[in-house]
C-alpha positions in Angstrom: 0.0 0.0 0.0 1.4 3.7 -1.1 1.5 5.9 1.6 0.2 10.1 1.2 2.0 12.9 2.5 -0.1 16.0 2.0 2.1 19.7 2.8 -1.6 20.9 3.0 -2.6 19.2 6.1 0.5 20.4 7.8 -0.4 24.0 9.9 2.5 26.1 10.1 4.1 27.0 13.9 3.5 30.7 14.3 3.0 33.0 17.1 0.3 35.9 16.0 1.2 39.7 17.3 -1.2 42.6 17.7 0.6 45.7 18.2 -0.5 49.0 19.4 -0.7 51.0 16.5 -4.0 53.0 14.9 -4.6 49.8 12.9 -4.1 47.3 16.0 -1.7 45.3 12.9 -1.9 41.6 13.3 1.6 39.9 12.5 2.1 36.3 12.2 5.2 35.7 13.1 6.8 32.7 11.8 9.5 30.8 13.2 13.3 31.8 12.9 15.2 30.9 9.7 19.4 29.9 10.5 20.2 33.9 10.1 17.9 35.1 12.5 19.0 32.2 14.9 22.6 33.8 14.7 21.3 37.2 15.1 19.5 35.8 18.2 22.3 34.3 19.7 24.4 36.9 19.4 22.4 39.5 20.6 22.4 37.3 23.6 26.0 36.9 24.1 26.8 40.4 23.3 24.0 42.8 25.3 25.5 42.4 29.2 28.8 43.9 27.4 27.2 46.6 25.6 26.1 50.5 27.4 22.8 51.3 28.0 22.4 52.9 24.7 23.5 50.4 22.2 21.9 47.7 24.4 18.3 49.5 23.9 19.8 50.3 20.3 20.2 46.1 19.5 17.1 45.8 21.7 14.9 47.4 19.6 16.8 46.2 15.8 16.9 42.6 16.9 13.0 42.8 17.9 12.3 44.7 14.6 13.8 41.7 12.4 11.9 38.8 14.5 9.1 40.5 13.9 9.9 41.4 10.0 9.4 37.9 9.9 6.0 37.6 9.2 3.8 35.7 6.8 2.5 39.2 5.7 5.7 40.3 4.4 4.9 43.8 6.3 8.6 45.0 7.5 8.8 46.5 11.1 11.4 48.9 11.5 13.3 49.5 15.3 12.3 53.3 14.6 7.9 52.1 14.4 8.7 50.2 17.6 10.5 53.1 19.4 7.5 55.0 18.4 5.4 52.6 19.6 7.1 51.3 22.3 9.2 53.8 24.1 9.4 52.1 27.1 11.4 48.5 26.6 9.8 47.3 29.0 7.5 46.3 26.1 9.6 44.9 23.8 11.4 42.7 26.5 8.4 41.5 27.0 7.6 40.3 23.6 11.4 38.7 23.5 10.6 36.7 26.5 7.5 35.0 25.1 9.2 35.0 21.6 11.8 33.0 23.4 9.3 31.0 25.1 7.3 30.1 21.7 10.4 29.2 20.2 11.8 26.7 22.5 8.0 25.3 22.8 8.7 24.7 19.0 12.5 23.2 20.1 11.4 20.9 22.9 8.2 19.6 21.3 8.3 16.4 19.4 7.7 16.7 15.6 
């Protein structure tokens, strides 16, 4: 007996975003691709070393790429979420369930 594999049935892993804008803009943000893994990483390894303004600086451009990647293809720049989000209290906040979305993804079986 042939077996079926259908790519249709499969749902992809996302985590959806509503951000505080005007249009309360709805991003599905899909998992990280090798590059934004590296970016991840080092952000990670690097921020205790940085001052207080670079470190808000590569806060706010690493957020901006995780969530440029988006099944919308709508690109967020770090200057929309400084507008937005001028306190980073914010945007830790989103990095910490990012982080916990993707190592869900990580530590779940496929």
């Amino acid at each position: 007996m042939a077996k079926t594999f259908d790519f249709n049935k499969l749902k992809p892993r996302t985590m959806t975003v509503t951000l505080s804008d005007e249009e309360k803009t709805t991003l599905v943000i899909m998992t990280p691709n090798k590059k934004l893994k590296d970016e991840l990483s080092y952000f990670n390894d690097n921020i205790a070393d940085a001052d207080e303004d670079e470190a808000l600086e590569a806060l706010y451009e690493v957020t901006a790429k995780v969530m440029s990647r988006n099944s919308q293809n709508i690109e967020i720049t770090s200057a929309k979420l400084k507008e937005l989000y001028p306190d980073e209290n914010y945007i830790v906040a989103f990095l910490e369930a990012y982080g916990e979305f993707v190592s869900e993804l990580t530590n779940s079986k496929n």
